[in-house]
MDTraj code that builds the backbone (N, CA, C; nanometers):
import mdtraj as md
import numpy as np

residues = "UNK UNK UNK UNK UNK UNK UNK UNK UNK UNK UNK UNK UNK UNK UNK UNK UNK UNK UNK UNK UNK UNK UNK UNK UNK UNK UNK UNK UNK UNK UNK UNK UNK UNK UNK UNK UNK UNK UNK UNK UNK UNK UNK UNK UNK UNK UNK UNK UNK UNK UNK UNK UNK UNK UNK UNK UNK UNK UNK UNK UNK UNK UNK UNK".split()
xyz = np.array([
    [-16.5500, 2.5981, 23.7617],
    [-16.6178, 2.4708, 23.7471],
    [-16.5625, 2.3751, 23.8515],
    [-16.6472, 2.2826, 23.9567],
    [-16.5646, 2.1803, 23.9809],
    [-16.5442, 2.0883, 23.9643],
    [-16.4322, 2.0611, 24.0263],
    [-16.4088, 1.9589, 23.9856],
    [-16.4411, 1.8411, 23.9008],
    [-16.5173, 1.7720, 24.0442],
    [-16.6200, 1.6441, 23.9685],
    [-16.6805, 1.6797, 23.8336],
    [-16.7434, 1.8415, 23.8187],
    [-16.8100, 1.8434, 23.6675],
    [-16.6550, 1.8301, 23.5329],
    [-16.5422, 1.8993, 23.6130],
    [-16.4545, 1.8603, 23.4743],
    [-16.3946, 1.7041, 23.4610],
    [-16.4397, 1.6493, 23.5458],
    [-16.4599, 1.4668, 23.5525],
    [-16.4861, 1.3964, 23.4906],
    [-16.6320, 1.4622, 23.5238],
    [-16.7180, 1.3928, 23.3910],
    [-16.7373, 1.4196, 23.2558],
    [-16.6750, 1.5666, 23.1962],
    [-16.6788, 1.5588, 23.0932],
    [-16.5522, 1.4887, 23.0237],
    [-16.4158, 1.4998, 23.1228],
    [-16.3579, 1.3965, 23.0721],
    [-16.3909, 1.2543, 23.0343],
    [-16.4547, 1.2357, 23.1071],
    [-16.4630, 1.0934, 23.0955],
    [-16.5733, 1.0918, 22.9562],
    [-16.6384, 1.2183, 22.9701],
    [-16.7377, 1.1585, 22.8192],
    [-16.6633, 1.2056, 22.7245],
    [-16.5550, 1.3022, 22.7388],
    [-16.4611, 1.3108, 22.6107],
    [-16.4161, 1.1746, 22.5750],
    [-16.3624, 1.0554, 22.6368],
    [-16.2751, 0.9748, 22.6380],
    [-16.3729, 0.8436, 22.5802],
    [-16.4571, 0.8498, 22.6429],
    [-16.6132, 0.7598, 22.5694],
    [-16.6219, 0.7870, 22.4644],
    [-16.6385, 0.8985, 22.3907],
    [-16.6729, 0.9867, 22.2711],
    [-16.5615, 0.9122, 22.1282],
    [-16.4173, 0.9017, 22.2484],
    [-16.3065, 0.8997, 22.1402],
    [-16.3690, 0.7437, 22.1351],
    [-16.3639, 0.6671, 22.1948],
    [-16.4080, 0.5320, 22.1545],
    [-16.5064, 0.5171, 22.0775],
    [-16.6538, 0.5687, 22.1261],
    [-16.7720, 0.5215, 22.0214],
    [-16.7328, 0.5689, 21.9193],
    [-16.6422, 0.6750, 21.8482],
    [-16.6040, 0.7347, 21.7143],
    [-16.4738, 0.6700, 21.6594],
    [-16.4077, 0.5681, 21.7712],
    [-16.2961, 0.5019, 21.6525],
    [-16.3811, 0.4163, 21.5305],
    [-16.2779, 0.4156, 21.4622],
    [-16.3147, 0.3497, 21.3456],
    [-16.3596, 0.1989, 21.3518],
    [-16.3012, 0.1190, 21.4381],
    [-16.3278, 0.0021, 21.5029],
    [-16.4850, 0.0129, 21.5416],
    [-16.5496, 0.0796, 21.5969],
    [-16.6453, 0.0522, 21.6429],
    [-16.7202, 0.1199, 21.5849],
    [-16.7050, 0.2116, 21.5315],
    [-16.7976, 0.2540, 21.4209],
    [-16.8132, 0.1953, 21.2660],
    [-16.7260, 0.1031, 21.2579],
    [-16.7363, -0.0022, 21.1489],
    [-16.8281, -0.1231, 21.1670],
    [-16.8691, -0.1468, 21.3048],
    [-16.9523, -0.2553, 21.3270],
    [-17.1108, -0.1984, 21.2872],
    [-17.1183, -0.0771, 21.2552],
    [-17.2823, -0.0097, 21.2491],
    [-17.2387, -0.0306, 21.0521],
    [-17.1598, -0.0430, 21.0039],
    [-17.1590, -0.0119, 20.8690],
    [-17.1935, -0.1482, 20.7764],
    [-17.2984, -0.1396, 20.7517],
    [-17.4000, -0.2403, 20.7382],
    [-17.4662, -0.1985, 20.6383],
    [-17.5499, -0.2980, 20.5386],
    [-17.6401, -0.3091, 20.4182],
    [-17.7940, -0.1913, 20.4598],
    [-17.8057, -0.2447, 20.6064],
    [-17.9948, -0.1944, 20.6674],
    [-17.9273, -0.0358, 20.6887],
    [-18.0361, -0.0092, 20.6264],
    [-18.1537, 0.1144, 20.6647],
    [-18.2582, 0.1622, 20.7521],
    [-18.2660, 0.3029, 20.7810],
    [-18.3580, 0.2904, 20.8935],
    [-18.3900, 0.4326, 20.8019],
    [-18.5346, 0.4019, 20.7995],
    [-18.5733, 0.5669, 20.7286],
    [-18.5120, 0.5864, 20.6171],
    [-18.4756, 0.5046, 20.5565],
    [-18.3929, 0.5244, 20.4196],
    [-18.2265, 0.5690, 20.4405],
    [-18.1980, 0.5757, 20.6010],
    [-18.0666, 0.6253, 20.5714],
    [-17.9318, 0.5153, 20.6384],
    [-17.8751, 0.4993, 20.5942],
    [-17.7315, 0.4025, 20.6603],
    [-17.7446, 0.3750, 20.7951],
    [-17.7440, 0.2537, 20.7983],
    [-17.6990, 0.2302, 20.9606],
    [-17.5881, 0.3452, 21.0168],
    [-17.4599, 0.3262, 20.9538],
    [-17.3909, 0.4156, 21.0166],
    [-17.4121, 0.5753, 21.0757],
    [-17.5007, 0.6282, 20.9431],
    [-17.4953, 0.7344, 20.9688],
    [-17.5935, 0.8183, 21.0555],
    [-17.7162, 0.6966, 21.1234],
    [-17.7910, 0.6968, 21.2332],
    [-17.6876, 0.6976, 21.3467],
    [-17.6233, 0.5401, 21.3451],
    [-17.4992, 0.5281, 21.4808],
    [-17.4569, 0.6415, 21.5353],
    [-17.3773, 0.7376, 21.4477],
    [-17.2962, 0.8933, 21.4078],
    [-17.3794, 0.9789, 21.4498],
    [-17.4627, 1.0412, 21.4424],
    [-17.5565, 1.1368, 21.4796],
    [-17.6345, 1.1018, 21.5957],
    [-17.6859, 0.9625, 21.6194],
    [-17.7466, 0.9378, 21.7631],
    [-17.6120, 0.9529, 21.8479],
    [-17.5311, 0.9108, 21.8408],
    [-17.3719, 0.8981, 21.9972],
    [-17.3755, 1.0617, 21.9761],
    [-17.3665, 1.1497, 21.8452],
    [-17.3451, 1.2957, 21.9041],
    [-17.4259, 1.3690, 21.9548],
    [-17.5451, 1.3396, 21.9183],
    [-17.6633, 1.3926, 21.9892],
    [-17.6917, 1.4098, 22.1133],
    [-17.7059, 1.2439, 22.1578],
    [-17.6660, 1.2318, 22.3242],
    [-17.5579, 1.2464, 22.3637],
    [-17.4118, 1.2876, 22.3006],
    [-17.3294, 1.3214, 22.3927],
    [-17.3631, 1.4717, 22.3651],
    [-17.3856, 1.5492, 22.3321],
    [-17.4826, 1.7097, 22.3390],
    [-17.5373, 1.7062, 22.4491],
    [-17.6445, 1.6162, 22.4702],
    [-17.7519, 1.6164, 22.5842],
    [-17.6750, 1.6267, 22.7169],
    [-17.5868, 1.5161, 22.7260],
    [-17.5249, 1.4875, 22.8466],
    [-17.4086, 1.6326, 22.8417],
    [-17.3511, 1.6344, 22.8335],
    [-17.2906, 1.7873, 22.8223],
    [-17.3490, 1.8846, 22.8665],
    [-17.4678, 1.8871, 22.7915],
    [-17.5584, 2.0145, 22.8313],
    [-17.6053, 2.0047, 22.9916],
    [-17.6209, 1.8664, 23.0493],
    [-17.6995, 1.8351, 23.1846],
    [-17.5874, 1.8804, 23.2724],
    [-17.4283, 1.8062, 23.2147],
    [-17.3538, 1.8711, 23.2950],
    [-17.2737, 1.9665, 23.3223],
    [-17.2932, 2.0650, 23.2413],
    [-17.2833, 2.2013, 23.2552],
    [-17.4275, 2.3191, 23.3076],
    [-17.5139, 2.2317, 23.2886],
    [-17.6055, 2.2984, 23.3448],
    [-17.5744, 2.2797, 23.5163],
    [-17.5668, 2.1608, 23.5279],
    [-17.5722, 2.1996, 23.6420],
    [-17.4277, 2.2509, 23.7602],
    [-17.3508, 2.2512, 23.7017],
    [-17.2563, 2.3746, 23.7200],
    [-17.2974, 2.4862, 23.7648],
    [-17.3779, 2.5587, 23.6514],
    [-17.4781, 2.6978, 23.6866],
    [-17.5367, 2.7034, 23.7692],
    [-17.6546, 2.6133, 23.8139],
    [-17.6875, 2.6276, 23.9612],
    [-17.6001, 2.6656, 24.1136],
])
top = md.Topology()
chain = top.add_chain()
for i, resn in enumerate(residues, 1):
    res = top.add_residue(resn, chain, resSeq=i)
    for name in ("N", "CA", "C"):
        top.add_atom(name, md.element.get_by_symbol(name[0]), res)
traj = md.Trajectory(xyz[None], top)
């Protein structure tokens, strides 16, 4: 792998640890609903989702 790609996943490891401290994932923990389900637990599943996506883009393109 190079470099630059193990870069950037550091750096979205290190993003990751932030949007998931408790600090900032306490600001989504709120009364509203979306679809019937917790703010938070939208917050939680959308940041892992797209950090999936982005992962996936940059390991894909590694393979090339």
């Amino acid at each position: 792998m190079k470099k630059r790609h193990e870069q950037k996943l550091v750096i979205l490891s290190i993003g990751l640890m932030i949007a998931f401290s408790i600090p900032i994932s306490l600001l989504f923990n709120s009364e509203k609903e979306v679809f019937g389900y917790p703010m938070i637990l939208i917050y939680l599943f959308t940041v892992w989702m797209i950090s999936i996506v982005i992962s996936f883009v940059i390991v894909k393109k590694h393979n090339e």
